[in-house]
N, C-alpha and C positions, 0 to 999 in steps of 0.2 A: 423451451430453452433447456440447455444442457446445462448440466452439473456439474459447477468446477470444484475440484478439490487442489487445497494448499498443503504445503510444509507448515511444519511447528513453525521454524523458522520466521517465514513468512505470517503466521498469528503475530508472533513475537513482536515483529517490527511494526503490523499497523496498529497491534494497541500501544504500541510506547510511541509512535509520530508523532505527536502531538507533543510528547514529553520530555525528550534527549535527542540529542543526534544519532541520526540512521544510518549515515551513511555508508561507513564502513561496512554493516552487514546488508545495506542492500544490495554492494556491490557484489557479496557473495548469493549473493540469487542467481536463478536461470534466468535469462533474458524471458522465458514465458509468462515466471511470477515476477521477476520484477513490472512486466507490462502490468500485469493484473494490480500488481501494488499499488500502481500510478494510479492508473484507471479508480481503484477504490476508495485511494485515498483524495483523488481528485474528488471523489463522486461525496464524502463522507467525512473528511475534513476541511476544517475552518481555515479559508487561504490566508487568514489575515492574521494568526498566529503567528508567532515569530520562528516557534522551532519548526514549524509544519513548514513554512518560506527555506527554511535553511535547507529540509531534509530533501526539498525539490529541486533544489540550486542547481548540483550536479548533473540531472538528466531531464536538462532544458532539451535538448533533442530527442527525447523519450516521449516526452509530453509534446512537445511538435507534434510526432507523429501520432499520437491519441487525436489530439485535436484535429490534426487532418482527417484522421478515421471519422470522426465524428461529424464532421462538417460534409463531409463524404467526398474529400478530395484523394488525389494521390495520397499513397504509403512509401514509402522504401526500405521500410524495415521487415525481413525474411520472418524473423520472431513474430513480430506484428502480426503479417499474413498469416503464419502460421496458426497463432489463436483463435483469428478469425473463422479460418477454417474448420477448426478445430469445435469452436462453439455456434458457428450460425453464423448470421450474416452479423449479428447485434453480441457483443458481450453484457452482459446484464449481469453488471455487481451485485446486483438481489438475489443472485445460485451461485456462490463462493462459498463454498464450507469447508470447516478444517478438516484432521483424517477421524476423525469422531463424531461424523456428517453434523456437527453443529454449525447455524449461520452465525457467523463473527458479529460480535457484540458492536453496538455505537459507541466513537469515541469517547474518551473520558472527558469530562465538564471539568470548568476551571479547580472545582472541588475536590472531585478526584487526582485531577496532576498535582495539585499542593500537596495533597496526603500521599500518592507515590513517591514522589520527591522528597519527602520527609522519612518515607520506610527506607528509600535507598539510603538517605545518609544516617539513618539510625543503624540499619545493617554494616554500612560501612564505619562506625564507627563503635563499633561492635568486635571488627578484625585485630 
């Protein structure tokens, strides 16, 4: 399997899914890492969280097309194909690493997003 590497960016947004709204910086992705986003955080986050539901909302049609990949129907998406191509016939969220060839860590447990969420507003009220 090939070796994918991400944007900071893209670190950024799958450890915080779980924790705040994504949207807005997922929409500033390339259609390649947004794919990879879906796919990872399909693959490694808890669907039944609430912020994790919110942060997919948006790209019901993204995830369409995963799941068709996956089911091994049609695609339509150019970006899609192109990852495909790009990694093999399979993507395999277990070769995603950041530009520091590290593999991204497992999401955060209920523990940790409490005590993120508690650093953000101690920094924010700190300003």
């Amino acid at each position: 399997m090939k070796r994918i590497e991400v944007s900071d960016s893209f670190v950024e947004i799958y450890k915080h899914f779980n924790v705040f709204n994504q949207i807005k910086s997922m929409k500033k992705l390339s259609k390649r890492e947004l794919y990879l986003l879906l796919m990872f955080c399909l693959d490694k986050h808890d669907e039944d969280n609430p912020v994790v539901k919110l942060n997919f909302q948006p790209f019901y049609s993204e995830i369409r097309q995963i799941l068709n990949m996956i089911d091994d129907k049609k695609i339509s998406s150019t970006a899609l194909k192109k990852l495909i191509k790009e990694t093999g016939e399979y993507v395999d969220t277990d070769n995603i690493f950041d530009k520091m060839g590290r593999l991204l860590p497992e999401p955060y447990t209920k523990e940790e997003i409490r005590e993120v969420k508690i650093n953000i507003i101690n920094r924010n009220n700190r300003k």
